[in-house]
Phi, psi and omega in degrees: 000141173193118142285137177227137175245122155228158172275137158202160185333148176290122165325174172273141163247209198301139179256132152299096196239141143080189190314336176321245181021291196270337155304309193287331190284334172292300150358285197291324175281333179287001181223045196020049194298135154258187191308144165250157183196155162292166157250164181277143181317342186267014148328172153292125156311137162272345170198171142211176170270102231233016167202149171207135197237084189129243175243129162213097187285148134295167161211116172294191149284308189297348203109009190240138205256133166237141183269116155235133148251113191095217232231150178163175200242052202276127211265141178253096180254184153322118202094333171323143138260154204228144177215094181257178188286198145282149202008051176227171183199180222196127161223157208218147168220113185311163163305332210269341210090028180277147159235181201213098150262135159270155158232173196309175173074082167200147174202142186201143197256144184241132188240159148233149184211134208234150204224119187303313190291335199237006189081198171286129167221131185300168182199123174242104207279088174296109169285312183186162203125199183208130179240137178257125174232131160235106224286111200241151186033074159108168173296152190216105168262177217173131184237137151226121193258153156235192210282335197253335169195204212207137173240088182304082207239178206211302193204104199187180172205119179187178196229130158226165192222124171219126204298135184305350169278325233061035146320127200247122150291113162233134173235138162256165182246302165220153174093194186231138159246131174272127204274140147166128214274131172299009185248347179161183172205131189226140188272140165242154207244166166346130133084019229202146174207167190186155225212119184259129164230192176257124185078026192216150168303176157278155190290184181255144214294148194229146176297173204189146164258113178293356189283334205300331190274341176236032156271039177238033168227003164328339211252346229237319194274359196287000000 
């Protein structure tokens, strides 16, 4: 395993553009959001990174960009963006017990967010790629917003993709994640896919063979 650290100017982070804005705000209320916020790095890590196959950068809040390569224990906190390359890929495993792959092409911003009643739920805000997550010993909640909708899960295994319009793909593999659109949220179950777009509900979710869709995590998850 080797990891690197460099400094540079802080990147831009997620822009609010068009309907995303006003979807994520129908979302937060349909999903009863408090405040989200960042942490500063000298937090506790919320994950780390523990195997990366190609290019997979971190980016900090201060400016500081970090690499791993092969399998090692590189630490996450809150605010981070996360990246891999062309053909490469990247896997995380949360405090809570999530785990997270990437595939290549893929970025994503890591948020928490605290609630009295339910505690922290991780939130990974995908600008684009595609991640496959699975929820290990008991419900874990977790959001993953993209630019057109947002998946809200608990206990689960599914893959989502998202398309350079931002057209959202979500297939479950098990368990059920609620789907759902600034037009609306529909739950998707086992075995199942469904297609998020802009300015549109989610379709309605149709059977599927799921495997075909998380096999590219077979060689990232070994």
């Amino acid at each position: 395993m080797t990891y690197s650290s460099h400094a540079f100017a802080q990147r831009p982070r997620w822009a609010c553009i068009g309907s995303f804005c006003a979807g994520f705000a129908f979302l937060a209320m349909s999903f009863g959001v408090a405040s989200v916020s960042t942490v500063h790095a000298a937090a506790e890590p919320v994950a780390n990174a523990v195997n990366a196959i190609g290019e997979f950068t971190v980016y900090r809040t201060d400016g500081i960009q970090e690499q791993l390569e092969g399998k090692g224990s590189l630490p996450l906190f809150d605010g981070d963006t996360v990246k891999t390359g062309t053909g490469s890929q990247a896997l995380l495993e949360f405090s809570n017990g999530i785990q997270v792959a990437l595939n290549e092409n893929t970025e994503f911003l890591i948020l928490s967010r605290w609630e009295e009643a339910k505690g922290f739920t991780r939130i990974l805000r995908l600008s684009t790629g595609e991640v496959w997550v699975k929820t290990m010993g008991g419900p874990k909640p977790l959001e993953i917003e993209t630019p057109v909708a947002t998946a809200a899960v608990k206990q689960t295994e599914f893959d989502i993709k998202v398309q350079p319009d931002g057209q959202t793909t979500l297939t479950v593999v098990e368990g059920i994640v609620e789907f759902g659109t600034a037009f609306g949220t529909c739950p998707i179950r086992t075995s199942t896919i469904s297609y998020g777009n802009r300015g549109k509900k989610c379709t309605k979710p149709a059977p599927f063979e799921v495997a075909s869709n998380v096999a590219w995590t077979q060689g990232i998850r070994q």
